[in-house]
DSSP file (Angstrom, degrees, kcal/mol; ACC not computed):
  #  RESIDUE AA STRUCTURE BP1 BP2  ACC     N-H-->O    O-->H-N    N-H-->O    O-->H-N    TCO  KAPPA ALPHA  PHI   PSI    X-CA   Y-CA   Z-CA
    1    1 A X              0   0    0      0, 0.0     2,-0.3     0, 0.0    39,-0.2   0.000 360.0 360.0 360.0 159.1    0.0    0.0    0.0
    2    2 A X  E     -A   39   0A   0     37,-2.1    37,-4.8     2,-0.0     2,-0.4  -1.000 360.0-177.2-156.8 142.2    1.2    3.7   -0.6
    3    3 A X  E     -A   38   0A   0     -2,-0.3     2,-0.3    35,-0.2    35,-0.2  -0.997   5.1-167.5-151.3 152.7   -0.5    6.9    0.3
    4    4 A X  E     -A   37   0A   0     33,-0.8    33,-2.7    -2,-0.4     2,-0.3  -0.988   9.5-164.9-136.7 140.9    0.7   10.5   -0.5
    5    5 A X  E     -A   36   0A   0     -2,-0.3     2,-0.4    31,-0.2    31,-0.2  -0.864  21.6-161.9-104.2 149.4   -0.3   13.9    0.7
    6    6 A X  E     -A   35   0A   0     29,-1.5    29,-0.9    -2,-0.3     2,-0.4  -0.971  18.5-159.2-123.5 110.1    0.9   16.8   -1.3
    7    7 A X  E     -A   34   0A   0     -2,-0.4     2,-0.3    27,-0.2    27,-0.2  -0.924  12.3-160.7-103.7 137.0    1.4   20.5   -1.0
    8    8 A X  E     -A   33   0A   0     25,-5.8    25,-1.2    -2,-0.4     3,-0.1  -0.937  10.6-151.5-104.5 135.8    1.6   22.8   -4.2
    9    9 A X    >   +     0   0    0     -2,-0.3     3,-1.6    23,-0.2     2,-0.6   0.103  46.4 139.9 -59.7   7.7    3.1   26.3   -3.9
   10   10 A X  G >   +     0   0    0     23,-0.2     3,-1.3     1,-0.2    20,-0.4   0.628  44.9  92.0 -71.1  27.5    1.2   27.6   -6.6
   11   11 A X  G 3  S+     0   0    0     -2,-0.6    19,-0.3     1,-0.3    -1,-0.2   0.950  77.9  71.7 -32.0 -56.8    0.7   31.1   -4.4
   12   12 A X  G <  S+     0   0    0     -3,-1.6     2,-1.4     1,-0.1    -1,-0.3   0.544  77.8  81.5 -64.0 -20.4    3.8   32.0   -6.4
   13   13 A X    <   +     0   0    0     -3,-1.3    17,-1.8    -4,-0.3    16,-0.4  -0.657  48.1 141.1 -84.3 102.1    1.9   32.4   -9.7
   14   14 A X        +     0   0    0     -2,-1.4    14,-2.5     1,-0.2    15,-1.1   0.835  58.9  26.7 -95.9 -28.3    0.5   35.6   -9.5
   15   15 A X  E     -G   27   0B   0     12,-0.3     2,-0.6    13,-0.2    12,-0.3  -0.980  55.7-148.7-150.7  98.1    0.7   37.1  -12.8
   16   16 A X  E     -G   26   0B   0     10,-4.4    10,-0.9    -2,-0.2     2,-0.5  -0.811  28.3-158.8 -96.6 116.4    0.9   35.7  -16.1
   17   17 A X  E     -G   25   0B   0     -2,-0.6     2,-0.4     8,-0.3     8,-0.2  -0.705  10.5-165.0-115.6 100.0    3.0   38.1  -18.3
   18   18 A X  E     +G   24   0B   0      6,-2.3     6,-2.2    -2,-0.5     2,-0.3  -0.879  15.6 171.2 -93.7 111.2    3.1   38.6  -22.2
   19   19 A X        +     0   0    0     -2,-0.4     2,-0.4     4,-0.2     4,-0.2  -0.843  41.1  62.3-105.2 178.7    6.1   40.5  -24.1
   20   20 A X  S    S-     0   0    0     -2,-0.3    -2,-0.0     1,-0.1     3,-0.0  -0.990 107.0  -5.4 136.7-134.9    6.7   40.8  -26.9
   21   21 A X  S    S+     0   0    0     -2,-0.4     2,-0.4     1,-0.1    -1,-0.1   0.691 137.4  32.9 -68.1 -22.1    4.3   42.6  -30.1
   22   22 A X  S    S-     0   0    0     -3,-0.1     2,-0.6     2,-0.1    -1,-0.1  -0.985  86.5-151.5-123.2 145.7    1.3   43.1  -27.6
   23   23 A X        +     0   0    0     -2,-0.4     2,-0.3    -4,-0.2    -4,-0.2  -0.987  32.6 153.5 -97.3 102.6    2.5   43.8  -23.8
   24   24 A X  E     -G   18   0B   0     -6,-2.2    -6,-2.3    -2,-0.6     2,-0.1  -0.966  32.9-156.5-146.1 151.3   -0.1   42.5  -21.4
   25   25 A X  E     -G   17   0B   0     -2,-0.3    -8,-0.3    -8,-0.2     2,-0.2  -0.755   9.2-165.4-112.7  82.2   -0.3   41.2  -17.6
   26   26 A X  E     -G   16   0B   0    -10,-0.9   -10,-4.4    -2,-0.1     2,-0.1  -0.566  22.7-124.9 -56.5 120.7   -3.1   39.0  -16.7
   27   27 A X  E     +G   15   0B   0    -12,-0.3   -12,-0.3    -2,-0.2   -13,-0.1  -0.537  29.0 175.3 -69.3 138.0   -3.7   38.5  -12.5
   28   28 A X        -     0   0    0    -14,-2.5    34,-0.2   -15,-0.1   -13,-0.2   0.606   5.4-177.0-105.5 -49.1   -3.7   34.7  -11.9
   29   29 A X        -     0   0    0    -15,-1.1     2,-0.2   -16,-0.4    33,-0.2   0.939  25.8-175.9  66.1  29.1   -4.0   35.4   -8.1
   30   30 A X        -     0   0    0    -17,-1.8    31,-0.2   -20,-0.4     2,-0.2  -0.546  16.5-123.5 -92.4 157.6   -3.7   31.4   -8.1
   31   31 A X        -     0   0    0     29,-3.9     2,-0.1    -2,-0.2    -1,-0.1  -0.549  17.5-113.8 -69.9 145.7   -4.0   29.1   -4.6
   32   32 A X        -     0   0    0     -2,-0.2     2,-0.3   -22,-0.1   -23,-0.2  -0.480  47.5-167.6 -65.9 158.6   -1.8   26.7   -3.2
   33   33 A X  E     -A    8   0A   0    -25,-1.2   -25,-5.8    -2,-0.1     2,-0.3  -0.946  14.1-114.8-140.4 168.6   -3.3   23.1   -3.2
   34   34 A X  E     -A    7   0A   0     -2,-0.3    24,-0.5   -27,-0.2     2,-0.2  -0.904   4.6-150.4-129.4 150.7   -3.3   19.4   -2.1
   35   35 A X  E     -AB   6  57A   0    -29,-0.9   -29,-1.5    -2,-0.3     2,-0.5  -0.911   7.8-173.6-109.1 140.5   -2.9   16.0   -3.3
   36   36 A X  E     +AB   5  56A   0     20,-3.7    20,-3.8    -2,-0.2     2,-0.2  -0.975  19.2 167.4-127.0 108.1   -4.6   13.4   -1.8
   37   37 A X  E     -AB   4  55A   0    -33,-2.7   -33,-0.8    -2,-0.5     2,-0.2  -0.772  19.6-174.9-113.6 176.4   -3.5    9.5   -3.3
   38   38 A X  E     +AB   3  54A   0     16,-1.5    16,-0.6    -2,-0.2     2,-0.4  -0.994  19.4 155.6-159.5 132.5   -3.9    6.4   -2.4
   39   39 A X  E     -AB   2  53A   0    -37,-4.8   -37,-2.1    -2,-0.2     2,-0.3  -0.974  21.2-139.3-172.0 167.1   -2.1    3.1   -4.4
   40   40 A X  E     - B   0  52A   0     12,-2.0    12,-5.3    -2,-0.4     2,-0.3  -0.967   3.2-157.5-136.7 139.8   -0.8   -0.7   -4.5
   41   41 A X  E     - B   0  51A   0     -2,-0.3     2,-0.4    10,-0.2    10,-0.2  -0.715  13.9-163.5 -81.8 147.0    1.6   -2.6   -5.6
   42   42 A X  E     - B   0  50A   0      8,-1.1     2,-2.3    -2,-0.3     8,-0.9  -0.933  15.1-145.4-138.6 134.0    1.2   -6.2   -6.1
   43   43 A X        -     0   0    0     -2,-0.4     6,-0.2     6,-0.2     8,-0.0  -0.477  17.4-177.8 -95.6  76.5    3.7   -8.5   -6.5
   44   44 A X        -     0   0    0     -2,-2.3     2,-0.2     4,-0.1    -1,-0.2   0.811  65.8 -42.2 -37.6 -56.8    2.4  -11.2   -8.9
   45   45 A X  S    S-     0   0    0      3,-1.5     3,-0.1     0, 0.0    -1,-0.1  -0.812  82.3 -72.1-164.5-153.9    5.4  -13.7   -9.1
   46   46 A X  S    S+     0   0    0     -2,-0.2     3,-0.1     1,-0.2    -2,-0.0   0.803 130.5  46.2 -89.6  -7.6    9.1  -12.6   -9.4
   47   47 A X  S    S+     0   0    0      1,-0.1    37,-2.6    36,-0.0     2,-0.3   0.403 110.2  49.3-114.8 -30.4    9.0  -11.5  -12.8
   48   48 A X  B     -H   83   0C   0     35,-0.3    -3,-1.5    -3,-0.1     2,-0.2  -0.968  55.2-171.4-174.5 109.5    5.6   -9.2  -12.8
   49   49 A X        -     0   0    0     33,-1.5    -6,-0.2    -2,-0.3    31,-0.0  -0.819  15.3-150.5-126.1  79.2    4.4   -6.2  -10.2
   50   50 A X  E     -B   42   0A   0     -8,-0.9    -8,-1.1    -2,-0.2     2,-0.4   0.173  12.5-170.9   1.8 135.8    1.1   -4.9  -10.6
   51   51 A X  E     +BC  41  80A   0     29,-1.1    29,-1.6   -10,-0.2     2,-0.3  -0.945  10.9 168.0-160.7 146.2   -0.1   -1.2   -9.7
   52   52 A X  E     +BC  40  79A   0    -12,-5.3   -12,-2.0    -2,-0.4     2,-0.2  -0.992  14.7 175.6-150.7 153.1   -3.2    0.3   -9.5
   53   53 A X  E     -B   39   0A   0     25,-1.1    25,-0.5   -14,-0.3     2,-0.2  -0.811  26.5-154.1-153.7 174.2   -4.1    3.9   -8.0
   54   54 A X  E     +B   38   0A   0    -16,-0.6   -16,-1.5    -2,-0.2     2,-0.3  -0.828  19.3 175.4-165.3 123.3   -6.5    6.7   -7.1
   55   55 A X  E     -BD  37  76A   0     21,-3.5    21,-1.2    -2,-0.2     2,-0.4  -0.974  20.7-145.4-134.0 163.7   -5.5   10.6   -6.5
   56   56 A X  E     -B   36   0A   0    -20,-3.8   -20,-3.7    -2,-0.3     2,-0.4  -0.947  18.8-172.8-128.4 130.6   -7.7   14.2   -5.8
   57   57 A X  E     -B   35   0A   0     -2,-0.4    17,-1.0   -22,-0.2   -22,-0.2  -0.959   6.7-156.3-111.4  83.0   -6.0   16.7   -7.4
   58   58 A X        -     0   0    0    -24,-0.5    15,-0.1    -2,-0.4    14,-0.0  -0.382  24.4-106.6 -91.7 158.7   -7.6   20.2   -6.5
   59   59 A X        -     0   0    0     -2,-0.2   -25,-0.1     1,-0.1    -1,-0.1   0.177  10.7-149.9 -63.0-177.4   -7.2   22.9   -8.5
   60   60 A X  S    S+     0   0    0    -27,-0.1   -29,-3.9   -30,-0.1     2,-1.1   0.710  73.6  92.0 -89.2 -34.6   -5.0   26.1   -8.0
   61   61 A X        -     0   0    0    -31,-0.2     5,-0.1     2,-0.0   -31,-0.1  -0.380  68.4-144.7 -88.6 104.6   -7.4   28.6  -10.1
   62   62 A X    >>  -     0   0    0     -2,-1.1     3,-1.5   -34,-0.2     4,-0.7  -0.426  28.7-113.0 -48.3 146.9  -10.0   30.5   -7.8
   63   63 A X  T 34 S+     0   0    0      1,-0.2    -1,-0.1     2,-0.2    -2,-0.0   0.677 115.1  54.7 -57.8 -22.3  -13.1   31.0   -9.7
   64   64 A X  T 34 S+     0   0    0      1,-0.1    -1,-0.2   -35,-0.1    -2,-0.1   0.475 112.8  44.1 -83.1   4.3  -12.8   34.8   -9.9
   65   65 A X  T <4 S+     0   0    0     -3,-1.5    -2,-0.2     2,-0.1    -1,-0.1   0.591  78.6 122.0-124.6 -14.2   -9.3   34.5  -11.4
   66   66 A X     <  +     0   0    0     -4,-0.7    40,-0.3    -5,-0.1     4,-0.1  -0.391  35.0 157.3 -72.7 117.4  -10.0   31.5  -14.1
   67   67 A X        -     0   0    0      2,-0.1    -1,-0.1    38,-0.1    -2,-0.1   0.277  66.6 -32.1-118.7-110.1   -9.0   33.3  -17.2
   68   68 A X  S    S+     0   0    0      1,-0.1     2,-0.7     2,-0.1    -2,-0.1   0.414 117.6  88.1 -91.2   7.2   -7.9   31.4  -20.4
   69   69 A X        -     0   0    0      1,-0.1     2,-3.4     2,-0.1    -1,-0.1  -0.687  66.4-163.4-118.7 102.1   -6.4   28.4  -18.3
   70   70 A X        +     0   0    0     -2,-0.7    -1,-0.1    -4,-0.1    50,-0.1  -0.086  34.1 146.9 -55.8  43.2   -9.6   26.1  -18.0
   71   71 A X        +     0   0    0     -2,-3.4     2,-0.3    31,-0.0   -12,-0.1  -0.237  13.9 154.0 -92.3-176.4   -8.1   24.1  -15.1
   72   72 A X        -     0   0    0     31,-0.1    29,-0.1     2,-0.1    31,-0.1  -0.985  46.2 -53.4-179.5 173.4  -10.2   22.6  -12.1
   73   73 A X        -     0   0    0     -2,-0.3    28,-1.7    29,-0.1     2,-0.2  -0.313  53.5-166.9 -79.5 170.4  -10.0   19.7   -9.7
   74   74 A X        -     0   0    0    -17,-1.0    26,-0.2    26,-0.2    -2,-0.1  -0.667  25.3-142.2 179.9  97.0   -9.5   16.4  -10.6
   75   75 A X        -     0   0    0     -2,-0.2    24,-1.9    24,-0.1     2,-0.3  -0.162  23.4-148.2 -92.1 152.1   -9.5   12.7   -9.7
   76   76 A X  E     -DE  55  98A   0    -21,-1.2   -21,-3.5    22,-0.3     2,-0.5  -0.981   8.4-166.6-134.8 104.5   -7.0   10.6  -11.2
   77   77 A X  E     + E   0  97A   0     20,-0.6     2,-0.7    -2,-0.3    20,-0.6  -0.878  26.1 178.6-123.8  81.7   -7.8    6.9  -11.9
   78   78 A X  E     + E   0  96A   0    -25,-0.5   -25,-1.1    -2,-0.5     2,-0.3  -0.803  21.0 162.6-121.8 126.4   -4.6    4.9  -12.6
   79   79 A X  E     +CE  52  95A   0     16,-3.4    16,-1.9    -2,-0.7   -27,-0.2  -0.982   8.1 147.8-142.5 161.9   -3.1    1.6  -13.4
   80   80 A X  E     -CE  51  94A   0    -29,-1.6   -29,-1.1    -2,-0.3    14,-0.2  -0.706  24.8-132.6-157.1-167.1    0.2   -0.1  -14.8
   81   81 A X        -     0   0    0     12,-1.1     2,-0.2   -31,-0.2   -31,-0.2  -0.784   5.4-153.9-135.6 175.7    2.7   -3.1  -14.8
   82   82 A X        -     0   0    0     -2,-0.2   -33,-1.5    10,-0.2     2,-0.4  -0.699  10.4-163.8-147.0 121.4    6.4   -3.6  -14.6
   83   83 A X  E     -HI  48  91C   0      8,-1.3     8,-2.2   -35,-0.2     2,-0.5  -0.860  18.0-135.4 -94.5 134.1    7.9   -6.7  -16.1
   84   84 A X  E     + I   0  90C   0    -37,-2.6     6,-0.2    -2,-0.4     3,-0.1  -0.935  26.7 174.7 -76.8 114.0   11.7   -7.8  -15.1
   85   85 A X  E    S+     0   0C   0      4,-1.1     2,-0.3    -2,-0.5     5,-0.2   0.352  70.0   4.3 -80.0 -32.2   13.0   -8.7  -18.6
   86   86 A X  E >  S- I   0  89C   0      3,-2.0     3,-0.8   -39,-0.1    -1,-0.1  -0.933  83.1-101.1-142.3 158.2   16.5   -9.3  -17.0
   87   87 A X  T 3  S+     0   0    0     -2,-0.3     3,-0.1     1,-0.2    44,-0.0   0.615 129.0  34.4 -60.6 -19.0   17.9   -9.3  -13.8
   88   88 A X  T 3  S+     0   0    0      1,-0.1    44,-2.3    42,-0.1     2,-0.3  -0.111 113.7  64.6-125.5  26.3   19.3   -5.6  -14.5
   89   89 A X  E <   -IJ  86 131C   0     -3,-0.8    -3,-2.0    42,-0.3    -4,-1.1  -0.939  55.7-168.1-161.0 150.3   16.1   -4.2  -17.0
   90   90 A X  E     -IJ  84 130C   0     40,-0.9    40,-0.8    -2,-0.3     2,-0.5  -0.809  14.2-147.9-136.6 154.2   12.6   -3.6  -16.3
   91   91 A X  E     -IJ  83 129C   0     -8,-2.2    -8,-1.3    -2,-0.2     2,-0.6  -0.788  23.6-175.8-126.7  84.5    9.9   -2.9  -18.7
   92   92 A X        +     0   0    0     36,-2.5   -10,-0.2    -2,-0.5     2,-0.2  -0.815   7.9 169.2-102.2 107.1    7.1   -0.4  -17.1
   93   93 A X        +     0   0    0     -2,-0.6   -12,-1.1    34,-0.1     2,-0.2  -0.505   6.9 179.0-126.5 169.6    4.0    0.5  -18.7
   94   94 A X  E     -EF  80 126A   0     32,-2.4    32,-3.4   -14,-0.2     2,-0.2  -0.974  20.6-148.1-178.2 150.1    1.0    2.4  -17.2
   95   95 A X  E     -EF  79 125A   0    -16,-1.9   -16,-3.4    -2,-0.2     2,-0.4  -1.000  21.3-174.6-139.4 113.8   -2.3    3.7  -18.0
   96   96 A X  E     -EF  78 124A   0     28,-1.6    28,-1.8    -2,-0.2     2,-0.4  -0.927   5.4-167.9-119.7 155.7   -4.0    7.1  -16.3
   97   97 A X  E     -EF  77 123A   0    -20,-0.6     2,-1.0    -2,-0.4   -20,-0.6  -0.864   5.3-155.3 -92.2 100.5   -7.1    8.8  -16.3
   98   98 A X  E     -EF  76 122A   0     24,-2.3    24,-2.1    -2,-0.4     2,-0.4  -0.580   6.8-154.9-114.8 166.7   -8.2   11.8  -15.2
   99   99 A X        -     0   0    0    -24,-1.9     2,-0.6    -2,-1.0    22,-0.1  -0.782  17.2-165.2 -81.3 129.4  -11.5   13.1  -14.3
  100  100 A X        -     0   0    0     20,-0.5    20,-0.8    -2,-0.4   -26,-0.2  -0.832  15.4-133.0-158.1 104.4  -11.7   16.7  -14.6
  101  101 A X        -     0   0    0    -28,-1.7    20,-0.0    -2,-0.6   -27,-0.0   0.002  36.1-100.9 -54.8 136.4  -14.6   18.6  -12.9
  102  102 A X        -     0   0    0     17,-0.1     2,-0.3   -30,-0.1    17,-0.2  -0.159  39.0-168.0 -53.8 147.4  -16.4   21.2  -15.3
  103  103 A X  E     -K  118   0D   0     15,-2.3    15,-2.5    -3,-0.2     2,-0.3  -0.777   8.7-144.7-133.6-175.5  -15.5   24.6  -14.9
  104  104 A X  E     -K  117   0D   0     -2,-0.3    13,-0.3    13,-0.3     2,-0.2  -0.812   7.6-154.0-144.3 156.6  -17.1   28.1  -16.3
  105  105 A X  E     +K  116   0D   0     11,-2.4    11,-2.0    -2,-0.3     2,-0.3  -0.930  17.9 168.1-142.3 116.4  -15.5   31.0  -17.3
  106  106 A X  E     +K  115   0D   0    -40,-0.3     2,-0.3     9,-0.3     9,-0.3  -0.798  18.7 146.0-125.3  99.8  -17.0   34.7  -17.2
  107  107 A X  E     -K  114   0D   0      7,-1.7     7,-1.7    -2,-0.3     2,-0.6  -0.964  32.0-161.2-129.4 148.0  -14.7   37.7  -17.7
  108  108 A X  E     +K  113   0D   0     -2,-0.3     2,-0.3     5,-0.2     5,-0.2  -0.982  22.6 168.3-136.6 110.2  -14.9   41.2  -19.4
  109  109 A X  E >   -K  112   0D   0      3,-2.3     3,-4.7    -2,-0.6    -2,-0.0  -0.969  69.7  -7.6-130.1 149.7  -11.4   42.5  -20.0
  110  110 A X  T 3  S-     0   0    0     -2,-0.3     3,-0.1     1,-0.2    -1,-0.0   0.826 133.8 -49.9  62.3  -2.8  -11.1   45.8  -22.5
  111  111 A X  T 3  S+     0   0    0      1,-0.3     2,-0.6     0, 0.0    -1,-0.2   0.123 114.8 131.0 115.0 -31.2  -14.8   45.8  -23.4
  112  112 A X  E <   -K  109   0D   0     -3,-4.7    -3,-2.3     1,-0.1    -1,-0.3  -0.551  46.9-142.0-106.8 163.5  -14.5   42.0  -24.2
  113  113 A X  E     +K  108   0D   0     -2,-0.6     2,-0.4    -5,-0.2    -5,-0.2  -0.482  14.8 179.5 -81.0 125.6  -16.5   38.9  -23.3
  114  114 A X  E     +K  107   0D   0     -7,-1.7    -7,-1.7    -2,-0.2     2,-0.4  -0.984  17.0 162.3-121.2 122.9  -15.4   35.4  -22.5
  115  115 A X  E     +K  106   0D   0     -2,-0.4     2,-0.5    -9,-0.3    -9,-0.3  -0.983  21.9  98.4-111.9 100.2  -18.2   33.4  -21.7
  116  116 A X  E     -K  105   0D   0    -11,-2.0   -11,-2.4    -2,-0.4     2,-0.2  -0.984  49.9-115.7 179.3 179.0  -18.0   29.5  -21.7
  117  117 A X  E     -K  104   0D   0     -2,-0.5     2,-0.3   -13,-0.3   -13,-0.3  -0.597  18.0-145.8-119.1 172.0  -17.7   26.4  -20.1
  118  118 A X  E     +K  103   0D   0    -15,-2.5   -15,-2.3    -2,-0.2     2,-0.3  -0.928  15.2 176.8-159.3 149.1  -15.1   23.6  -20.1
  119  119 A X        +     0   0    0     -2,-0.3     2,-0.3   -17,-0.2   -18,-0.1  -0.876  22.0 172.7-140.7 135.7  -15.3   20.0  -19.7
  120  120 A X        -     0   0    0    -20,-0.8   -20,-0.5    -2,-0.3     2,-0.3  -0.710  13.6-165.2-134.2 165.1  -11.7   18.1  -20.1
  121  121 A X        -     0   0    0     -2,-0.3     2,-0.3   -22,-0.1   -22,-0.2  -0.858  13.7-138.8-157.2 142.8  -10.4   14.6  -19.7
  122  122 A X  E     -F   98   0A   0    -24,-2.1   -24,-2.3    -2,-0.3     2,-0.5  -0.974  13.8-175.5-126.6 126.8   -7.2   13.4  -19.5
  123  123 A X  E     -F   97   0A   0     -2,-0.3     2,-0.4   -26,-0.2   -26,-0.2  -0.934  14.0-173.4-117.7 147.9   -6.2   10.3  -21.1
  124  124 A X  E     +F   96   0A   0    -28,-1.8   -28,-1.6    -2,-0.5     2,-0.5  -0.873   8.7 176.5-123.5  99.7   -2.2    9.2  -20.2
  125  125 A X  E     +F   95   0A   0     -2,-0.4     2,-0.3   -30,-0.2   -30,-0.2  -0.897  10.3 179.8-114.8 126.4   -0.4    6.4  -21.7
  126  126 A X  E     -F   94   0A   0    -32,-3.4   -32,-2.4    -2,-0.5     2,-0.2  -0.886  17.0-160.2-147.9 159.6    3.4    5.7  -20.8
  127  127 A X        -     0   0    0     -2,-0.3     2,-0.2   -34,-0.2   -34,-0.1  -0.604  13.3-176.1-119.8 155.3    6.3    3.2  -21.7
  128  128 A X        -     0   0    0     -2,-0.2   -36,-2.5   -38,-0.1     2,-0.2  -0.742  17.9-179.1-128.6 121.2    9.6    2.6  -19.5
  129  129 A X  E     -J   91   0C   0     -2,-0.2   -38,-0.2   -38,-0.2     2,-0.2  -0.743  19.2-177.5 -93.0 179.8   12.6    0.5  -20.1
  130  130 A X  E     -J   90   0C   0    -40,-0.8   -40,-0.9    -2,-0.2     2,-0.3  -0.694   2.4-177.3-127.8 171.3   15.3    0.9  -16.6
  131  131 A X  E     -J   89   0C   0     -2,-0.2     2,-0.4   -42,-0.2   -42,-0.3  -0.835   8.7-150.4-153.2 158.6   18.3   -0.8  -16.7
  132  132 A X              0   0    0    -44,-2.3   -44,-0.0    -2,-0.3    -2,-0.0  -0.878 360.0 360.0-134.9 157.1   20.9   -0.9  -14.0
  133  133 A X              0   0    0     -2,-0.4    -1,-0.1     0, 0.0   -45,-0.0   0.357 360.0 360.0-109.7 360.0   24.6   -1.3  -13.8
């Protein structure tokens, strides 16, 4: 079994900042947040290790600040393997999901309107060899 708490700093984004041919600052004004997991290993035979998981991911972006980065909290649904190929390489492959609560957007900057919704999913698929010396 494995369990993680997390704290994110994201305080420290305050700003996002454009130079260049237009000059603009947009307030992000984002919160720090936690991550909350949960997960197993299982050890199949000597060759083959299982993993399977669950995390809450809350967002950063206050609702008064959510400008063009749709984000929002978000459950994380995860599973993998790892095969020993050798006695010094491993083969790890893994599959995540995440769930990703809807968010809304309403902002007036300059005279103009943003108005919408979002609804995202995240789909994650990833490969590993290791090898050791």
């Amino acid at each position: 079994m494995l369990a993680d708490i997390t704290w994110m700093g994201w305080s420290d984004f305050d700003k996002l900042a454009i130079e260049g041919t237009v000059n603009k600052t947009t307030p992000e004004n984002w919160d720090d947040s936690m991550r909350y997991s949960l997960g197993v290993n299982y050890h199949l035979n000597s060759e083959i290790t299982l993993r399977g998981g669950i995390a809450y991911d809350e967002t950063p972006v206050p609702d008064t600040y959510r400008t063009r980065i749709p984000d929002e909290s978000r459950t994380w649904l995860a599973f993998g393997a790892q095969y020993k190929l050798t006695k010094q390489g491993m083969l790890d492959v893994g599959y995540a999901h995440l769930f990703v609560k809807d968010s809304s957007l309403y902002s007036t900057d300059n005279g103009t309107l943003l108005d919408g919704s979002y609804e995202n999913s995240v789909d994650i698929i990833s490969a590993q060899y290791a090898h050791s010396f």
